[in-house]
C-alpha positions in Angstrom: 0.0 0.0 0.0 1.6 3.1 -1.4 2.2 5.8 2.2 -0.8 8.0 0.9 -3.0 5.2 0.8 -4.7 4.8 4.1 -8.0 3.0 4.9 -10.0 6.4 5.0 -8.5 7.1 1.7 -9.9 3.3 0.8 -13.1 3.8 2.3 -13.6 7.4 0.2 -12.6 5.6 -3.0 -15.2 2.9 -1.9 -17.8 5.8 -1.4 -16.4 7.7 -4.5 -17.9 4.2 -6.5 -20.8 3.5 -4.6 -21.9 7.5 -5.4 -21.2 6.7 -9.2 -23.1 3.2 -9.2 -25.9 4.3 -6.2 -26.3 8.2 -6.7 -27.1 8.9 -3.1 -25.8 5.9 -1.2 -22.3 6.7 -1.0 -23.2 8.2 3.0 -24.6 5.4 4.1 -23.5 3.7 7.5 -19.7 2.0 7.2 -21.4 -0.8 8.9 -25.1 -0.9 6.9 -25.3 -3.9 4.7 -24.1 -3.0 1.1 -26.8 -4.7 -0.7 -29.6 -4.1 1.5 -29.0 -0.1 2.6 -27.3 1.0 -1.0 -30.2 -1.5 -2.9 -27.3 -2.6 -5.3 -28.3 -6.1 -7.2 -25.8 -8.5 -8.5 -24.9 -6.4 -11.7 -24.7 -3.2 -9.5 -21.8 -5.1 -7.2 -20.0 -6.1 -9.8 -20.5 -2.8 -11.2 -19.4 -0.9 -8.1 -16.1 -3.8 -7.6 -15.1 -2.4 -11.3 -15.3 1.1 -10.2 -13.1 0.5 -7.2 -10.7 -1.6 -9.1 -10.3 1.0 -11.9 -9.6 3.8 -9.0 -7.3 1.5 -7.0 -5.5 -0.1 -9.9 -5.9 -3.5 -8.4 -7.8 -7.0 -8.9 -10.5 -7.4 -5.5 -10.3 -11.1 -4.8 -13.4 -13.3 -5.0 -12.4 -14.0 -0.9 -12.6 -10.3 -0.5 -15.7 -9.7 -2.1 -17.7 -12.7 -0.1 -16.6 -11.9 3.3 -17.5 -8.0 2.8 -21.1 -7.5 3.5 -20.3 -3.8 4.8 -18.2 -0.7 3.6 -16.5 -1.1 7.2 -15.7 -5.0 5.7 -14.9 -4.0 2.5 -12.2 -1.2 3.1 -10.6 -3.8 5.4 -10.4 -6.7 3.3 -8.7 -4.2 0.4 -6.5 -2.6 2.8 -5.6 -6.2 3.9 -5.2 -7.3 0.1 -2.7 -3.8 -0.5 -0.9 -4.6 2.5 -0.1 -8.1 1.4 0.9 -7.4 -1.9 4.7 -7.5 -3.2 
């Protein structure tokens, strides 16, 4: 994870996205269910995982993406996947 990258800059990216997919959702509760708060279907996840993929220039795990139900989750299973990276 490059210095400037912290996990509030992660979870602002993460908004960023979820503003672009779900006009109007990106303030929702960091621990509020994704799917159920933001009313993203299946199309609209994959959708928002592009966006933050594009913006982060990485690949979000399959792993990541199932155990993040939450923004909270989410942030921490990318910042987990930037800190393990080579």
């Amino acid at each position: 994870m490059s210095p400037g990258e912290t996990a509030a800059s992660v979870e602002q990216i993460i908004r960023i996205a979820l503003g672009i997919i779900r006009p109007g959702a990106a303030h929702i509760r960091g621990d509020a269910d994704l799917a159920q708060e933001a009313d993203l279907d299946s199309a609209e996840v994959m959708d928002l995982v592009m966006e933050i993929e594009d913006r982060l220039d990485l690949s979000i795990s399959v792993e990541t993406m199932a155990k993040a139900r939450t923004i909270d989750e989410l942030c921490a299973g990318i910042v987990q996947m930037k800190q393990a990276a080579p």
